[in-house]
Wavefront OBJ file of the C-alpha trace (Angstrom):
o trace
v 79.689 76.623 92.678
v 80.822 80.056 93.782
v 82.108 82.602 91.371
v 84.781 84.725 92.348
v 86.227 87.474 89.901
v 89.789 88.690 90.067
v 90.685 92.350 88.913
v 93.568 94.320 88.923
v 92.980 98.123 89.213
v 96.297 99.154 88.823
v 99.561 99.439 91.461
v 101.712 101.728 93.528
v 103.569 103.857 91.235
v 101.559 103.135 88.566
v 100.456 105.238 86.266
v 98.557 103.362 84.332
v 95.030 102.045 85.747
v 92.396 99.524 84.723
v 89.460 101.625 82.717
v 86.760 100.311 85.124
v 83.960 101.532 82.852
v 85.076 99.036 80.811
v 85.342 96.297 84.116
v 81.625 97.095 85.316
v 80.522 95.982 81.804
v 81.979 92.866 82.346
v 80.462 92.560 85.907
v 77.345 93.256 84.168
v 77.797 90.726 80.931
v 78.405 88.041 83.897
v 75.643 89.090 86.239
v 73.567 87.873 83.133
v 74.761 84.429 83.404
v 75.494 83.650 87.266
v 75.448 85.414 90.109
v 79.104 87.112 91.432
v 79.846 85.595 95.223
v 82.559 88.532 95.515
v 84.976 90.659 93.634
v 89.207 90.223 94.568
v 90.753 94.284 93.032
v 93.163 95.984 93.606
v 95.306 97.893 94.433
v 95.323 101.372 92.814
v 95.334 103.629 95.641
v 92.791 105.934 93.993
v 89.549 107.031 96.570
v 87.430 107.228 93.087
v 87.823 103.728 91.551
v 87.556 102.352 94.688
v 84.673 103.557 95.965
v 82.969 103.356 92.445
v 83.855 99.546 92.724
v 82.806 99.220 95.969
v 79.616 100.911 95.167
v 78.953 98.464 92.124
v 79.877 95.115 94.474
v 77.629 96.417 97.239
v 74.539 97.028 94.597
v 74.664 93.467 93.121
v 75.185 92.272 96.729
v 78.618 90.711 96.036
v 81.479 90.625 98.592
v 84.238 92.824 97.898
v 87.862 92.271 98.934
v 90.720 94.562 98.820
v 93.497 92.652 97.110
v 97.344 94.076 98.844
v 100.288 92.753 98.036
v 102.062 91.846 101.695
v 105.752 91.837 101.107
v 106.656 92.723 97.671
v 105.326 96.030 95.689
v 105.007 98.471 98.121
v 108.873 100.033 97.637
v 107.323 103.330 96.171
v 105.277 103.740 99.285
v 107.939 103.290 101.950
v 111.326 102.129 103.250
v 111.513 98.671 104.165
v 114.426 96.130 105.072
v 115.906 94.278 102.327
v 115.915 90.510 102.422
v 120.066 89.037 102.014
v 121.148 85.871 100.923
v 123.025 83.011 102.606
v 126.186 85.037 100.766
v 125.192 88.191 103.139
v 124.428 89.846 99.815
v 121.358 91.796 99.640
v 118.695 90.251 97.813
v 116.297 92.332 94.987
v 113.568 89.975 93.269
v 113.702 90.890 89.346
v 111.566 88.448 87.598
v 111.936 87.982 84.087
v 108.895 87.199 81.456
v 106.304 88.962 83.233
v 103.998 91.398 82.482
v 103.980 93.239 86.242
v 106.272 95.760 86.619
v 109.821 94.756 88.182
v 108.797 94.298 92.228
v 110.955 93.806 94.969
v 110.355 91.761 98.217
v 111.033 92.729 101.518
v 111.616 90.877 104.466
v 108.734 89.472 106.463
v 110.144 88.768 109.447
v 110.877 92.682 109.991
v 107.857 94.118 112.340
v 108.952 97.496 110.841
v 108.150 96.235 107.240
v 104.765 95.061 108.630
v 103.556 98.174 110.009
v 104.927 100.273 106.852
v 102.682 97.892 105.259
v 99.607 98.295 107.582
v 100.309 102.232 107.733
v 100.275 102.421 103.541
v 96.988 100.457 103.452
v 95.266 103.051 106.370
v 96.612 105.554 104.076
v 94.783 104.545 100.882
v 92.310 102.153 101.945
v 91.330 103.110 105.375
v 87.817 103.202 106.312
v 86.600 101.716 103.107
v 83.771 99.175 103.453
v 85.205 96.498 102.026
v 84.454 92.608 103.069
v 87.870 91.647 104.051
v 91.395 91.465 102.807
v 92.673 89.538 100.006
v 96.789 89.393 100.927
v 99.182 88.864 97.641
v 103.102 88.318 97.880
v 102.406 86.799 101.321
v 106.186 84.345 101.225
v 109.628 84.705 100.313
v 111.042 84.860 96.454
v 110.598 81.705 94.627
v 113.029 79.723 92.162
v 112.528 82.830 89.529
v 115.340 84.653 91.762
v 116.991 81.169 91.634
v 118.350 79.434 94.245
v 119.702 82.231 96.113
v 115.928 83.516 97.036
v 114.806 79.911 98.046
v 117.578 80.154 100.426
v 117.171 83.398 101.911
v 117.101 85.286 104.193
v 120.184 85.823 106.645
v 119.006 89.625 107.879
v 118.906 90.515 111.478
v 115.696 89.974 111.626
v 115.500 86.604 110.129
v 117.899 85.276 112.790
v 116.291 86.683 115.135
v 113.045 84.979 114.302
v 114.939 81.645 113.529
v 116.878 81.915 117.055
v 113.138 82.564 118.652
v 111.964 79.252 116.751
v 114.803 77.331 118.701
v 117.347 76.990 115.877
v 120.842 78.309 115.657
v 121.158 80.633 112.823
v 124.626 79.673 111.814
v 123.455 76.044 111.219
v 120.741 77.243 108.396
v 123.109 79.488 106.865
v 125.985 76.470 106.884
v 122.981 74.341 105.468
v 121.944 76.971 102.576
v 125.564 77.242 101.701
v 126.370 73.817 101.617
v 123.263 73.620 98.898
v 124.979 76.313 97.255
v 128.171 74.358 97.075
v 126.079 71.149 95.649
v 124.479 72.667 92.555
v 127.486 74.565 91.778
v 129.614 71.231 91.585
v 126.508 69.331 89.310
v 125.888 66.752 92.504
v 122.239 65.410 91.533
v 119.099 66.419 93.890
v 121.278 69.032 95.254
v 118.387 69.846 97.986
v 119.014 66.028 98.496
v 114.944 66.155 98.480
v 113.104 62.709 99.641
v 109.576 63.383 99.322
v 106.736 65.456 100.546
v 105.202 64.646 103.772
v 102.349 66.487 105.385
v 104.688 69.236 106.908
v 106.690 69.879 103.877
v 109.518 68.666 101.773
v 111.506 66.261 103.983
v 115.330 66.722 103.007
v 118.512 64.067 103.843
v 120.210 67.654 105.251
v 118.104 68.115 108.700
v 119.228 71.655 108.659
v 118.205 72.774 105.544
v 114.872 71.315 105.893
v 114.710 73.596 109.294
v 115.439 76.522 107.578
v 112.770 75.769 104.960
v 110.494 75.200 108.172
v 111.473 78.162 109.557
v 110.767 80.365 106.747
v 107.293 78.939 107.216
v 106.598 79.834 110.851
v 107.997 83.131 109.727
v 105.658 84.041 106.930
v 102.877 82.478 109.099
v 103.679 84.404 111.785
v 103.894 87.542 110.336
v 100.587 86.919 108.662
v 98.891 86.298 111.678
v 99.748 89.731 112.899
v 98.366 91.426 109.967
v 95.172 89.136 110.082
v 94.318 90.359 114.062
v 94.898 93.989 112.814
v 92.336 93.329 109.873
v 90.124 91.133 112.055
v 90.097 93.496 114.404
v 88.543 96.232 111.830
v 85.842 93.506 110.781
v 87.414 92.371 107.574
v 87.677 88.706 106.632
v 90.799 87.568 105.851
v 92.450 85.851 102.629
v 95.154 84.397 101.104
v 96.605 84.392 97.341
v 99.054 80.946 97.758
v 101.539 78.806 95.267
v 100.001 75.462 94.814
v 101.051 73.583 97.601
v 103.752 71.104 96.582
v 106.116 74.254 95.119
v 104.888 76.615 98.138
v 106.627 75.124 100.620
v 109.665 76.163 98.548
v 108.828 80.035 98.902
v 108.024 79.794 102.948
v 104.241 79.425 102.245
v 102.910 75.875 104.315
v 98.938 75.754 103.686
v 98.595 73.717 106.699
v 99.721 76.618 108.856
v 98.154 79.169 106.651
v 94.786 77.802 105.723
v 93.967 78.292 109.804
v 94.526 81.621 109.724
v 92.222 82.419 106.397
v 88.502 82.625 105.950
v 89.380 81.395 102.578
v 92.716 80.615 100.117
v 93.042 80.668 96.694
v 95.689 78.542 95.822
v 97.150 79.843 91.906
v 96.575 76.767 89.976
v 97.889 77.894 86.671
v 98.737 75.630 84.410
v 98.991 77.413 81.380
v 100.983 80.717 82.563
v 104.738 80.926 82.016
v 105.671 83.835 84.789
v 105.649 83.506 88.289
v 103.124 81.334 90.366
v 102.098 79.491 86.519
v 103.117 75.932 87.412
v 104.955 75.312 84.105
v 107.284 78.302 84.852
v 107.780 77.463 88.521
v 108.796 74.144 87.787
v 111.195 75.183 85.120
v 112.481 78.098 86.857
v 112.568 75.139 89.657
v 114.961 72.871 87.431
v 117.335 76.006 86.465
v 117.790 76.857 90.114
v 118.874 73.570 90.945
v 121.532 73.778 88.115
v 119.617 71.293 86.209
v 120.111 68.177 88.712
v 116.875 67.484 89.490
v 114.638 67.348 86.136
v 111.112 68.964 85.957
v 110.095 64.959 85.437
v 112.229 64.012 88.706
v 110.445 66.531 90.661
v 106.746 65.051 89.502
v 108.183 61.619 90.419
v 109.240 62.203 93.546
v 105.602 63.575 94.124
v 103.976 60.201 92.249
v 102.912 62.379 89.097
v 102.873 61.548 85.655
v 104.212 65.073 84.242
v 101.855 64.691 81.417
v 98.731 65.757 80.540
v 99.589 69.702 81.194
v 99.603 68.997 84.603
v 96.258 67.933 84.991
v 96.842 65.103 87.543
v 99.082 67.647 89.076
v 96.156 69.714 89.901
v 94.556 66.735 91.214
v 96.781 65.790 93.531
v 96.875 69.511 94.753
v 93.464 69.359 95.777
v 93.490 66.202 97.197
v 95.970 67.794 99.674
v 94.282 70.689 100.661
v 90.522 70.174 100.562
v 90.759 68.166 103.956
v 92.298 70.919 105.350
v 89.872 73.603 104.662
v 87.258 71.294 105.886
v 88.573 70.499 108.971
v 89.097 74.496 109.090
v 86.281 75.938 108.486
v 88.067 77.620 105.910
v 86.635 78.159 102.251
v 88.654 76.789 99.280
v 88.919 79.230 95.744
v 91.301 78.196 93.373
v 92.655 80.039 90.828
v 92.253 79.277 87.256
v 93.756 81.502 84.534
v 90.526 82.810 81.914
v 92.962 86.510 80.851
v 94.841 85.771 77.316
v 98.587 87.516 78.167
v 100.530 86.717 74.500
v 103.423 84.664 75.352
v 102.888 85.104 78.986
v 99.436 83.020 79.342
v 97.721 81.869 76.493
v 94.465 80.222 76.767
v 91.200 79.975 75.068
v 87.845 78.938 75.758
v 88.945 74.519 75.187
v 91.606 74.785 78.087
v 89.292 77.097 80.226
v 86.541 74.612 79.725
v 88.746 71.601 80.840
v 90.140 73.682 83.931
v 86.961 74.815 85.321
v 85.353 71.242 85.273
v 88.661 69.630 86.811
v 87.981 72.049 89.869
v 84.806 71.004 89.852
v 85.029 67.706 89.902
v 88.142 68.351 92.618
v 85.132 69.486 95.287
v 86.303 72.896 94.893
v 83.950 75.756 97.352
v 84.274 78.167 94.293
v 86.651 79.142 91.914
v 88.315 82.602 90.785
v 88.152 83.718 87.677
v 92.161 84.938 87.306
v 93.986 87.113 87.407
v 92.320 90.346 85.652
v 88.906 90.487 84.104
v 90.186 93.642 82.244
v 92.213 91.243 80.179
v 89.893 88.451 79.538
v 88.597 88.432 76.573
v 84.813 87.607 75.641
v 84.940 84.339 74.145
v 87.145 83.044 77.367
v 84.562 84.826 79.454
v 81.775 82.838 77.548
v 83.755 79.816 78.111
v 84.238 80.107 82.031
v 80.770 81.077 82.140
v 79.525 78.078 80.726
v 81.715 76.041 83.047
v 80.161 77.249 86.243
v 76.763 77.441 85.533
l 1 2 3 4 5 6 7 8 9 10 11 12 13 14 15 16 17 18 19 20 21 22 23 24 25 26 27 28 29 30 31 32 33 34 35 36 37 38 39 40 41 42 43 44 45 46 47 48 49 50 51 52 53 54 55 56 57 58 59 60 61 62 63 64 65 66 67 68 69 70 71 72 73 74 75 76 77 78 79 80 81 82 83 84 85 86 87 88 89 90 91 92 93 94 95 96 97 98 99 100 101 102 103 104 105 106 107 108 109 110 111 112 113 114 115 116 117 118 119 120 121 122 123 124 125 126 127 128 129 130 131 132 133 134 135 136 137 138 139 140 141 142 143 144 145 146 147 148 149 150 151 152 153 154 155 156 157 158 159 160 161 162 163 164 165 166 167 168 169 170 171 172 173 174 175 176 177 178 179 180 181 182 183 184 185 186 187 188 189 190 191 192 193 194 195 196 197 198 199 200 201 202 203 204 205 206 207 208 209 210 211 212 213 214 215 216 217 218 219 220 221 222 223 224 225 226 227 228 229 230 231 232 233 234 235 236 237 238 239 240 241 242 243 244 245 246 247 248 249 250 251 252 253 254 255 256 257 258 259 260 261 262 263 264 265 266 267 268 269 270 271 272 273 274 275 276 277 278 279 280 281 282 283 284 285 286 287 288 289 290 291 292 293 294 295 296 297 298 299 300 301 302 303 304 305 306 307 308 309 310 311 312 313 314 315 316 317 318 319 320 321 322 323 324 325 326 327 328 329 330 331 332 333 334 335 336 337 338 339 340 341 342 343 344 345 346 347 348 349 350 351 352 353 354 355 356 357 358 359 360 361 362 363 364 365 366 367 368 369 370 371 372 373 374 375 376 377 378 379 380 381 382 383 384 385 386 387 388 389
């Protein structure tokens, strides 16, 4: 079993950065107890931490990945295009009950938003030696903007992209709105959702499951131009994903992305309340569907008993995309919460303990100690610790 550690360094903008003193101990107070297959930090653009970091991951002979967020976070760095709604309103991403920062996304079908992107990380990051890339905020808003980010994004670009795909613009945008229309007048499963096949959630609206396909091909696409430019400077390639089942909502389809990655890590939180924790997407899921499909509905249209703190959830996740990364080549990494965030994520060593051997027992490649070491605290560290031995 593979041990991955997550750390966050500190962000664009930001003045306020991880004391990596502090970080290397804990690198160290592991190393004692397993060894460290590679370290996922980022993304203070400061040349010192970074190199001091990469300097400690390249003495203990662990791989060392730049985490960057793709499409969200970089606003202090650069002008990008703004996503809009099916309203033709533009479209800011403020999530509530977090403890990041307020972020914004940006469109990802824009090819100028990519290359601002690519020309910020040259500008920090270039000519590192890290192991590869470790790509965050790599989809659209999910249900924390509501229903209005689900159902975005009506820019220029965007219909451009969806016109390339072979769809008519119009059509999605008369399907999003018609969605719209539903939830505001109470009608039940307003996304008139059937079930989820292999491709995605199949909808009784044709339409508005193409624009949720769409959105897919989009963030894929986009991705896969950003992996050749990394590829092509040596770096491995990797993804930070939803789970599955609610990913499809926020244009992220693991069986187009897991192709394109040397390895995901699909955020199977199920004890974080802010965005990518399954109990908040879910809920946040229910409010942007104006209540009419209940967080139990949703698990039984997916063949889940909602009990259990989403254990057989997790389950059924894997079961999805293990057979996919084998048939890829392509390693699989979940995520597992071991920080203590009061009110945001609060776990201790029992649920860590009971997470790490459900992976486990799920045939997982690895799995990543989330999302900052810097706020784990000792006794969860012990806990994990013990788990992957």
């Amino acid at each position: 079993m593979k041990v991955i550690v997550q750390l966050h360094t500190g962000g664009f903008g930001d003045p306020v950065q991880a004391d990596l003193s502090s970080i290397i101990d804990k690198l160290e107070y592991m190393r004692k107890h397993t060894q460290i297959h590679a370290i996922l930090a980022g993304w203070v653009p400061s040349a010192r931490v970074n190199e001091e970091l990469l300097e400690y991951a390249h003495k203990i002979q662990a791989e060392c990945y730049l985490w960057f967020p793709a499409f969200a976070e970089l606003e202090s760095e650069g002008d990008f295009d703004p996503l809009v709604d099916a309203k033709g309103n533009l479209l800011y991403d403020n999530p509530q009950h977090t403890i990041q920062q307020e972020f914004i996304f940006h469109c990802p079908a824009s090819q100028r938003n990519i290359q601002t992107a690519l020309d910020i990380y040259e500008r920090y990051f270039g000519g590192m030696s890290y192991t590869g890339i470790f790509l965050d905020r790599v989809r659209y808003p999910s249900f924390q903007k509501g229903i209005a980010g689900v159902l975005s994004c009506f820019c220029e670009h965007c219909n451009e992209a969806y016109q390339s795909l072979g769809y008519r613009s119009e059509n999605l945008r008369a399907a999003a709105l018609r969605a719209l229309e539903r939830i505001t007048a109470g009608i039940e499963n307003p996304l008139g959702l059937k079930g989820l096949e292999d491709g995605g959630w199949v909808c009784e609206d044709d339409d508005l499951f193409n624009l949720l396909q769409a959105r897919c091909h989009i963030i894929a696409g986009s991705l896969g131009i950003m992996g050749a430019y990394f590829r092509a400077k040596k770096l491995k390639v990797a993804y930070d994903l939803f789970t599955p089942s609610l990913a499809y909502f926020a244009g992220q389809s693991t069986e187009l992305l897991i192709p394109q990655a040397d390895f995901i890590k699909p955020m199977l939180y199920r004890y974080t309340h802010a965005p990518a924790g399954i109990p908040y997407e879910v809920s946040m899921f229910e409010q942007g569907t104006g209540g009419a499909l209940r967080k139990g509905d949703l698990m039984a249209l997916l063949g889940i008993d909602k009990s259990g703190n989403y254990e057989q959830f997790v389950q059924h996740e894997m079961l999805r995309i293990k057979p996919l990364c084998l048939q890829n080549n392509t390693l699989l990494f979940p995520g597992m919460e071991t920080n203590h965030v009061h009110s945001v994520c609060d776990i201790g060593a029992k649920e860590i303990k009971q997470a790490a051997g459900l992976l486990r027992n799920c045939e997982a490649d690895g799995i990543v100690a989330s999302w900052s070491l810097a706020k784990t605290p000792m006794d969860n560290l012990d806990a994990f610790l013990e788990s992957v031995r």
